[in-house]
C-alpha positions, 0 to 999 in steps of 0.5 A: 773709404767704404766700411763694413761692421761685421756683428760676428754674435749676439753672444757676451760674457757680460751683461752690460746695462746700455747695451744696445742690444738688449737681450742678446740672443746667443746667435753667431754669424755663419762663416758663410754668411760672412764671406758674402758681406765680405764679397759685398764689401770687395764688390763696393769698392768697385765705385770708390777712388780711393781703394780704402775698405774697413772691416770693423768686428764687434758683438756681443764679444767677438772674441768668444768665437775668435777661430770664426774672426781668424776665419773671416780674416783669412777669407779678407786677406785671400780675396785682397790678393789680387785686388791689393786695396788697403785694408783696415781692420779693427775690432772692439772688445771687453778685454776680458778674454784677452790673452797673448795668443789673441794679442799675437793675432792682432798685431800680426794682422795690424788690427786696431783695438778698442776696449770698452772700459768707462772709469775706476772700478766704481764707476766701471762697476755700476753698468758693465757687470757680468752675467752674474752680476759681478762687476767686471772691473777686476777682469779687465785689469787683470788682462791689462798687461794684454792692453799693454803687450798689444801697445807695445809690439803693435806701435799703436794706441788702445781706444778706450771706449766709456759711456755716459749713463744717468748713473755715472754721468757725475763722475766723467771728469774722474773717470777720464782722468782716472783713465788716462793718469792710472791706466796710461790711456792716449785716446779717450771715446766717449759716448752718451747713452741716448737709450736715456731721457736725459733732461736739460738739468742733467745735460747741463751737470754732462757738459760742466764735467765736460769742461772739467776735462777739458781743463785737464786735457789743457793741462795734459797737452801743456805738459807734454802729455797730450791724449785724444779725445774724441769731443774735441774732433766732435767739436771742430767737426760741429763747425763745419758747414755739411756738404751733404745733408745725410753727412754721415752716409750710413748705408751708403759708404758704410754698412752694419751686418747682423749674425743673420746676414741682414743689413742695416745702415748703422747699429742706431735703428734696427728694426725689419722696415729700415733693413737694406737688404741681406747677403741672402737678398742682396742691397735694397738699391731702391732704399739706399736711393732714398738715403741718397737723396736725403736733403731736409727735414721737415721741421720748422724749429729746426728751419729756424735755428742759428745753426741749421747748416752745420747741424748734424743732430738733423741729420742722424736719421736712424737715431730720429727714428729710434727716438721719436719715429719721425725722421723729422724730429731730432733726438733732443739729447744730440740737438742740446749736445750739438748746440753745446759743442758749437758754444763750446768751440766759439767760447773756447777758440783762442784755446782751442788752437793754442793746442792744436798748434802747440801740440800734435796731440796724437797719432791714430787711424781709428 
């Protein structure tokens, strides 16, 4: 499948303190642009068997400029009337400007829906707040009958998106809990502010909440309740040896497009040195070549750990740079956590596949 993320504004009616982003700079895609990164996308599929393509939408809040989204849709849908490729669509939102016009657009045209929410209006409260400072908790759960409608005439699952920060990473075992038993969350997306220095003290207090959620997704899938959660796939894929050492092939079979029609390999490390081009420019083949041919590391430590083969921290590229400069040298915070996940598979095998086996747990394309 090759995939596309459109970043259709820098614009947001919150004000999130780990946005990647940063300070947003009010900008908006032009529809003309995006028809360009669309037409690359069409034009990619041209080398790819499978006939699969993703768009996926984000911001800022895409939704603030929703009559650009439909726009956008509809150039997708005409351009796939001849070529018939399966289309996937998705799109990540805040759920604060939701509404059943918005709901109906979505299921009409099969889109997949993540909502970034990151626990109980506590823990929600402390990063995602708006632009006056508010918490935004109460908004969303004002729109969570949206969430609901959208489940319902959709035949699919919600994606919770949270995010673990120094200031909540204490509270993550309550915060899926509260996530899947209050708000009837099936799948759980969870992701560690790597913006943050964490240190092995503060890893190690992650990964003790980490198992106490393990324990309820143990007891959820023995109740006949099972949810996804994407640790347990990041810990089944943590096991398996790489077929390719830039196993995650951002740039390649993947692309992020910015408001400006600049593109980047993924949304980790966006600075003018590691573009690949732009709709203006076309694809910088000469650094996607050098993406391709990515094998190793030059880094003796790594050369000498137990699971250099199956190692995806090695890999990250983008976050090596965006965290040290050096492709190099691993982002330490995804180096400790892969270590953990493989611990955690080893340690954990016989009851890891005891709910494979016993349970489907769930269902999704996302």
């Amino acid at each position: 499948m090759y995939s596309m993320t459109l970043e259709v504004n820098q614009k947001c009616n919150l004000k999130c303190k780990y946005c990647y982003l940063g300070d947003k700079a009010g900008s908006v895609m032009t529809l003309d642009t995006a028809k360009k990164s669309v037409d690359l996308a069409f034009a990619q599929m041209d080398v790819h068997r499978d006939r699969k393509i993703w768009f996926d939408f984000i911001g800022g809040e895409a939704l603030i400029d929703f009559p650009l989204l439909n726009e956008i849709l509809l150039y997708i849908q005409d351009k796939n009337k001849d070529k018939q490729y399966h289309v996937k669509l998705s799109m990540t939102s805040n759920a604060t400007l939701l509404n059943s016009e918005i709901i109906e657009w979505l299921v009409d045209n099969s889109f997949d829906l993540k909502v970034s929410i990151d626990g109980n209006k506590e823990v929600h409260d402390l990063n995602r707040i708006t632009i006056h400072n508010r918490g935004s908790f109460d908004a969303i759960l004002n729109n969570w009958q949206y969430i609901r409608e959208f489940e319902r005439k959709s035949g699919k699952y919600t994606q919770a998106t949270n995010v673990i920060s120094r200031n909540n990473y204490i509270h993550y075992g309550e915060s899926v809990k509260f996530l899947v038993e209050q708000l009837g969350i099936k799948i759980v997306d969870t992701a560690i502010d790597l913006f943050v220095d964490w240190t092995e003290e503060e890893l190690a207090v992650i990964g003790e909440e980490i198992y106490k959620v393990f324990a309820f997704y143990e007891q959820c899938a023995g109740e006949n309740r099972a949810f996804g959660w994407s640790f347990i796939d990041e810990v089944f894929s943590s096991v398996q040896k790489r077929r390719k050492f830039y196993s995650c092939g951002a740039g390649i079979i993947s692309l992020y497009v910015r408001t400006d029609g600049t593109f980047y390999p993924c949304h980790a490390y966006m600075v003018e040195e590691e573009s690949l081009g732009s709709v203006h420019q076309g694809l910088n083949r000469s650094k996607i070549n050098d993406l391709k041919n990515l094998n190793n590391i030059d880094n003796e430590t790594c050369h000498r750990c137990d699971i250099y083969d199956i190692c995806g921290a090695k890999s990250c590229i983008m976050q090596s740079l965006e965290t040290n400069g050096n492709v190099n040298m691993p982002d330490p915070t995804l180096c400790y956590m892969q270590k953990f996940k493989t611990s955690f598979y080893y340690d954990n095998i016989d009851r890891l596949k005891k709910i494979v086996e016993g349970s489907h747990a769930y269902e999704h394309e996302l």
